[in-house]
Phi, psi and omega in degrees: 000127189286311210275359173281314178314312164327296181302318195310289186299328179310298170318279196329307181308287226296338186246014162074038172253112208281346199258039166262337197321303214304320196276331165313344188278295199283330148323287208278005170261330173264342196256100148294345190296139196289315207307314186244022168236344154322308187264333144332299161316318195289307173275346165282328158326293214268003164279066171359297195272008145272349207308324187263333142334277193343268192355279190303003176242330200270320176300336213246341186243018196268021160290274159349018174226147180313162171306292169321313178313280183326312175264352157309286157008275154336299174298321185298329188264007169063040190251000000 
């Protein structure tokens, strides 16, 4: 279920627990939906020690997000 996995990844950023990335990865490459990877991307931002994660998943996936998606996204991500 995307709205358990969501809440799931939201914990992970926020305690740094990395061994969430992998699945977190393969979430924002199959899931477009903005409700839930605006803000995933958005807490991975504002995480030093993910920041340059966003940046370098939000380059490799936003061919697969809608246009609206892409340029919220872009703003949060200072781009």
């Amino acid at each position: 279920n995307a709205e358990i996995q969501f809440e799931w990844f939201m914990k992970s950023i926020s305690s740094n627990y990395t061994t969430a990335q992998p699945y977190l990865k393969i979430f924002l490459e199959k899931i477009g939906r903005r409700k839930f990877i605006l803000p995933l991307y958005e807490a991975l931002y504002k995480n030093e020690s993910t920041r340059q994660i966003a940046l370098d998943w939000f380059s490799q996936f936003k061919q697969n997000y809608h246009a609206v998606s892409v340029n919220s996204i872009a703003d949060v991500l200072e781009l």
